[in-house]
N, CA and C of each residue as an Amber inpcrd file, in Angstrom:
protein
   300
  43.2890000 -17.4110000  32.0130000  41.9150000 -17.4090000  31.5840000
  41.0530000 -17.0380000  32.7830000  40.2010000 -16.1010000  32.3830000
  39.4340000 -15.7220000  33.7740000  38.0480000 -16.0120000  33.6440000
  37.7610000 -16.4810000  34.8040000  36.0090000 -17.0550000  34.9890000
  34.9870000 -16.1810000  35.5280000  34.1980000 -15.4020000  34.8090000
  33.4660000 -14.7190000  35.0180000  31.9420000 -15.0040000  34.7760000
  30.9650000 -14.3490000  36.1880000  29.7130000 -14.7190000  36.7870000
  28.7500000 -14.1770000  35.0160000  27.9800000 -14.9750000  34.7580000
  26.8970000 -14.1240000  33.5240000  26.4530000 -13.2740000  34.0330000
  26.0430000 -12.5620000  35.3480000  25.4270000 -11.6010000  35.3780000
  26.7440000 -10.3850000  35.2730000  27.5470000 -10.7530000  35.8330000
  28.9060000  -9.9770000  35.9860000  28.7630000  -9.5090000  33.9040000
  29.1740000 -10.1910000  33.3750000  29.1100000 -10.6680000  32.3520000
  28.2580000  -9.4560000  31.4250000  27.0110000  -9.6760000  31.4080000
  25.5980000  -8.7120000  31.1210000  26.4330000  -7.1330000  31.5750000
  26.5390000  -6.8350000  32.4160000  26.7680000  -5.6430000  33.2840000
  27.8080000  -5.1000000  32.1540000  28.9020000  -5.9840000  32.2480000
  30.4760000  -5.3970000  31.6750000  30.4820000  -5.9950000  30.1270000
  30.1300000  -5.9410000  29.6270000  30.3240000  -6.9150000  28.3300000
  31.5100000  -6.2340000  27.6180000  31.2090000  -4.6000000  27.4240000
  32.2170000  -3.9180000  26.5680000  33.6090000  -4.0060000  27.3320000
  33.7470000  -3.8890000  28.2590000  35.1780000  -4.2980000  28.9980000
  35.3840000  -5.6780000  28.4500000  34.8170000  -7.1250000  28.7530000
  35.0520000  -7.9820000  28.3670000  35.8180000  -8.1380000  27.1660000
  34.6760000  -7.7160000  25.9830000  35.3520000  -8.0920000  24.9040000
  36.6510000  -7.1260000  24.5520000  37.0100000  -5.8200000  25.0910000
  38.1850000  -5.5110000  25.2520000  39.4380000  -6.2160000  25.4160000
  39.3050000  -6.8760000  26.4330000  40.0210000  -7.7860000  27.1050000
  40.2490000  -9.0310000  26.2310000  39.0590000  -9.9710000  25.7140000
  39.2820000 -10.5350000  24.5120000  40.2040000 -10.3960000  23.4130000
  39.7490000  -9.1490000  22.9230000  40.3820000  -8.3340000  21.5460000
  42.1860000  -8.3930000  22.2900000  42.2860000  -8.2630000  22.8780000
  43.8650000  -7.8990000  23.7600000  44.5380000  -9.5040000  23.9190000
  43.5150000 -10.7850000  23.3960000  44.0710000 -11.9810000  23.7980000
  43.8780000 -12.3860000  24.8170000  42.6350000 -12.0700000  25.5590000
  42.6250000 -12.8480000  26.7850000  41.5110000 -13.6990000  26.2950000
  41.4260000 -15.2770000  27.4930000  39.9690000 -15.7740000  26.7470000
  39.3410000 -15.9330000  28.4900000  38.0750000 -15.7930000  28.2270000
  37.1500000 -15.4210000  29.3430000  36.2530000 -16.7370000  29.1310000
  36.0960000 -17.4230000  30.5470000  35.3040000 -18.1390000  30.4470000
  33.6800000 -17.8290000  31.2690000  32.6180000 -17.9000000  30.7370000
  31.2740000 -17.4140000  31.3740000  30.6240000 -18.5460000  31.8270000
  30.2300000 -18.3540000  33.5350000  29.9780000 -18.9590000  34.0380000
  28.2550000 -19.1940000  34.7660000  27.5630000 -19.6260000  34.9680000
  26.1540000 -19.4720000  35.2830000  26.1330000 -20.8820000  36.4150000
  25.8050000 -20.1710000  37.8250000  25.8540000 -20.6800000  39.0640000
  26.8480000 -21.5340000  39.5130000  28.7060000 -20.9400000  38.8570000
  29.4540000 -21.0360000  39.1530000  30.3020000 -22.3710000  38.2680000
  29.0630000 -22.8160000  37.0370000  29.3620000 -23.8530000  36.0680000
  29.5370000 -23.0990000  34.9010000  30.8680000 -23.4700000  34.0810000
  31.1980000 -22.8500000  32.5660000  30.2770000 -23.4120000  31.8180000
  30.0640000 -22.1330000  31.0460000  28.8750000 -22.3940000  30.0180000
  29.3190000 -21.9050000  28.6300000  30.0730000 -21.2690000  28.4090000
  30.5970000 -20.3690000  27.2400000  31.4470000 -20.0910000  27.2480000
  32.5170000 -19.6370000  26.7280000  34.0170000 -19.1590000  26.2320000
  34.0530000 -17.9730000  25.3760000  34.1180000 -16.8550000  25.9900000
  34.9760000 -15.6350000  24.8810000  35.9030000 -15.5910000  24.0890000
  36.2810000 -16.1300000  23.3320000  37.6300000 -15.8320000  22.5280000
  38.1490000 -14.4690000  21.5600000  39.2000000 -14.0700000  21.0850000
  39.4250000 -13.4030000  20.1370000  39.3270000 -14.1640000  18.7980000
  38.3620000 -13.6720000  18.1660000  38.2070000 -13.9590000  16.7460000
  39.7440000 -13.2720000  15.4390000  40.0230000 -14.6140000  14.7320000
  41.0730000 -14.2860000  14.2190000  40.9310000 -14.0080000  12.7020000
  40.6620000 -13.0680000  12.2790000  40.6000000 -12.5890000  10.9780000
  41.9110000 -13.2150000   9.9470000  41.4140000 -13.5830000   8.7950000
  42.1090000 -14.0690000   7.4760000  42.9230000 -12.7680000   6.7270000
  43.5740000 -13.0170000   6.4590000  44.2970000 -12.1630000   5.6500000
  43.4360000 -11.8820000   4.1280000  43.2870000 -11.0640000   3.6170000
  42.7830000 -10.9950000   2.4530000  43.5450000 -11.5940000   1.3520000
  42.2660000 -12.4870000   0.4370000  43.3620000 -13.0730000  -0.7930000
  42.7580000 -12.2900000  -2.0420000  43.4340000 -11.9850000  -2.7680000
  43.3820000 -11.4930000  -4.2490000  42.7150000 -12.8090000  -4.8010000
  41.7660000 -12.4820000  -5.5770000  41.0210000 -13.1730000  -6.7980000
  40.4410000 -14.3230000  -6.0420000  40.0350000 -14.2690000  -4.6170000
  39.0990000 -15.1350000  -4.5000000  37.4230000 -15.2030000  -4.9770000
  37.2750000 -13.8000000  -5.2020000  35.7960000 -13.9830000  -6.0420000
  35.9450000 -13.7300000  -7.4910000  37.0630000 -14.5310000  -8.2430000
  36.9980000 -14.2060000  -9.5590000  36.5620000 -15.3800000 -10.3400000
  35.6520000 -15.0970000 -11.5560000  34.7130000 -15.7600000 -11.5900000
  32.9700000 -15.5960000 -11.1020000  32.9740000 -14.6510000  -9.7070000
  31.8360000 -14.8180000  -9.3760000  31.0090000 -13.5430000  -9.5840000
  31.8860000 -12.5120000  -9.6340000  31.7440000 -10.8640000 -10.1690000
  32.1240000 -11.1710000 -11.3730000  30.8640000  -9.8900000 -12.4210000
  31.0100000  -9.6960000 -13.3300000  30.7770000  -8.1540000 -13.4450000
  31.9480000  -7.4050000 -14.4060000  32.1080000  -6.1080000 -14.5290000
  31.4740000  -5.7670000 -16.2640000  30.8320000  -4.6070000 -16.2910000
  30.3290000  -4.7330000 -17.9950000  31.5060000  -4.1810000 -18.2760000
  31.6720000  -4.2690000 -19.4660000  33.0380000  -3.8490000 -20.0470000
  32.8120000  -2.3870000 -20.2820000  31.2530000  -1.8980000 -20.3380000
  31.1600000  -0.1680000 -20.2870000  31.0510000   0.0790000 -19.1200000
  31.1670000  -0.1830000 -17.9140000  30.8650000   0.1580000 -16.4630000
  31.2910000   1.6590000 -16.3530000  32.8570000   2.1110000 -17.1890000
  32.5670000   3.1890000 -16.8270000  32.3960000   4.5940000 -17.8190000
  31.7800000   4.0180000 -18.7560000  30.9610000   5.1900000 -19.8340000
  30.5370000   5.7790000 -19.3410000  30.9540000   6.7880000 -20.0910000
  29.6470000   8.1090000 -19.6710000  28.3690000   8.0110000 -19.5150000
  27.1730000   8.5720000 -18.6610000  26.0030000   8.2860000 -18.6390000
  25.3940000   8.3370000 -19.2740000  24.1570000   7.9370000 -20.2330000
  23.2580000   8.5070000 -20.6910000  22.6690000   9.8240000 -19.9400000
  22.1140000  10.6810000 -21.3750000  21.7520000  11.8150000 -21.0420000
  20.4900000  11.8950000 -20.0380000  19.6150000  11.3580000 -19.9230000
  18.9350000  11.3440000 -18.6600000  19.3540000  11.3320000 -17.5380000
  20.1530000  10.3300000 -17.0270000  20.8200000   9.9890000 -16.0280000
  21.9400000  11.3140000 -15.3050000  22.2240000  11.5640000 -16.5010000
  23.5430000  13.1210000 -16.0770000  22.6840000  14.3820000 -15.5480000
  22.1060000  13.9860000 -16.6100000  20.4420000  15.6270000 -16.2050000
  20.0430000  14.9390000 -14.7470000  19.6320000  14.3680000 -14.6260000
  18.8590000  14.0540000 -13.3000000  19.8140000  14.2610000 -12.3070000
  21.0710000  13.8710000 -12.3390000  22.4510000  14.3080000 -11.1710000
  22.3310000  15.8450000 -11.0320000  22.3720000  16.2780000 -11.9560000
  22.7530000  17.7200000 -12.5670000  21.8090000  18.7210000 -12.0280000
  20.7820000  18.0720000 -11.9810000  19.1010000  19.1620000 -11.4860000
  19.0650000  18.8130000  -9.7780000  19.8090000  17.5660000  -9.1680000
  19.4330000  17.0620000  -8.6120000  19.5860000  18.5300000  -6.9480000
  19.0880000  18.6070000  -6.2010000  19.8700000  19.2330000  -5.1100000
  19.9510000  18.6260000  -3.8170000  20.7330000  18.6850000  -2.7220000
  20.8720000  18.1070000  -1.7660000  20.1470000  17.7270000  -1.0900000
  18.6660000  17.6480000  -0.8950000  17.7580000  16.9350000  -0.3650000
  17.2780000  16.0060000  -1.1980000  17.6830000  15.9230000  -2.0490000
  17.1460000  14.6060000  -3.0920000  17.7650000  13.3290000  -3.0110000
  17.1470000  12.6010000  -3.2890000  17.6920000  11.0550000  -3.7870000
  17.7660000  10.6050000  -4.7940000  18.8420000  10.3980000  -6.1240000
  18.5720000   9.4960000  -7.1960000  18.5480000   8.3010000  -7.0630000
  17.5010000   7.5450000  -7.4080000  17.3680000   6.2260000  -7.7870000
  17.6710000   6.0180000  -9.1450000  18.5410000   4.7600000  -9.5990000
  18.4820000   4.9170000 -10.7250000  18.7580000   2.8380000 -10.8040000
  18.0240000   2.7110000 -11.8070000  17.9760000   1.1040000 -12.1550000
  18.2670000   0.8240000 -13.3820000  18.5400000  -0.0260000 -13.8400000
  19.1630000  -0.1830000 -15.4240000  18.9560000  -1.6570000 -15.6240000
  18.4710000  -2.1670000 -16.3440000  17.9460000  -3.3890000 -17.1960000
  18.5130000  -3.6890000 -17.9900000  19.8740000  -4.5500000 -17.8280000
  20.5660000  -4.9250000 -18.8770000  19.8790000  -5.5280000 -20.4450000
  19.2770000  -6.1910000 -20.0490000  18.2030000  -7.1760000 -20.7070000
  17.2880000  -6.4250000 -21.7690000  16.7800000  -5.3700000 -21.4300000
  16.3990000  -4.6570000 -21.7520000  16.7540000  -2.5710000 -22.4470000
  18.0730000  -2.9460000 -22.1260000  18.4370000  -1.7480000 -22.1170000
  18.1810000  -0.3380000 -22.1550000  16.9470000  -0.4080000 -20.6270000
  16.0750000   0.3370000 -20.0790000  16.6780000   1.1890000 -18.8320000
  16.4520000   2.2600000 -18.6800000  17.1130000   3.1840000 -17.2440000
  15.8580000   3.4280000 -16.6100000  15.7820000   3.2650000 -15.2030000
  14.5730000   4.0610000 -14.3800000  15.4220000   5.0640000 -13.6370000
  14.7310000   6.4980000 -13.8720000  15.4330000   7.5020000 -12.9060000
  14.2940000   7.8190000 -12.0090000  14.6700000   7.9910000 -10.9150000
  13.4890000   8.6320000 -10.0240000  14.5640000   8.9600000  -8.8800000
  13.1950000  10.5230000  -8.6030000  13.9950000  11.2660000  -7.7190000
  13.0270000  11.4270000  -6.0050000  13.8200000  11.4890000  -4.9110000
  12.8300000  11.4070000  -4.1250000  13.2210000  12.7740000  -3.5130000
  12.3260000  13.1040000  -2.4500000  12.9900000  14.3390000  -1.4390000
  12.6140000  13.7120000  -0.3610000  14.1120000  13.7530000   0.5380000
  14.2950000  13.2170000   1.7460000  14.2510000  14.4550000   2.5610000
């Protein structure tokens, strides 16, 4: 474990956390007293169906568009933006187009 000055610290950071990422742990020091600890952060493995239940998919998610919506893709050209909003509740579409 290596003890390194905070200003040292500030200067090199991207080396540091290199070194981290590689399993080292760095301890940061300010007027020669530890103040902080670098570690490598250890990522979870991904689990299947932990957000099930919390997503909901419409069962038409992937219908064809309404005809507005296709026209507006369709006209659209590469400086544009579609916005498009949909109101379940209402079963309302907003299309709007911007130029970026």
């Amino acid at each position: 474990m290596g003890v390194i000055n905070i200003k040292e610290a500030e200067a090199d950071l991207s080396r540091l956390v290199d070194r981290v990422a590689e399993g080292e742990e760095i301890v940061i020091a300010r007027s020669g007293r530890p103040v902080a600890k670098l570690v490598r952060v250890e990522s979870e493995p991904r689990k299947p169906g932990r957000l099930k239940g919390r997503i909901h998919i419409a069962e038409d998610f992937d219908a064809p568009l309404p005809d507005e919506i296709a026209a507006a893709f369709a006209q659209a050209q590469t400086e544009e933006l579609i916005l498009v909003s949909h109101d379940s509740a209402f079963e309302s579409y907003d299309v709007r187009t911007l130029k970026t």
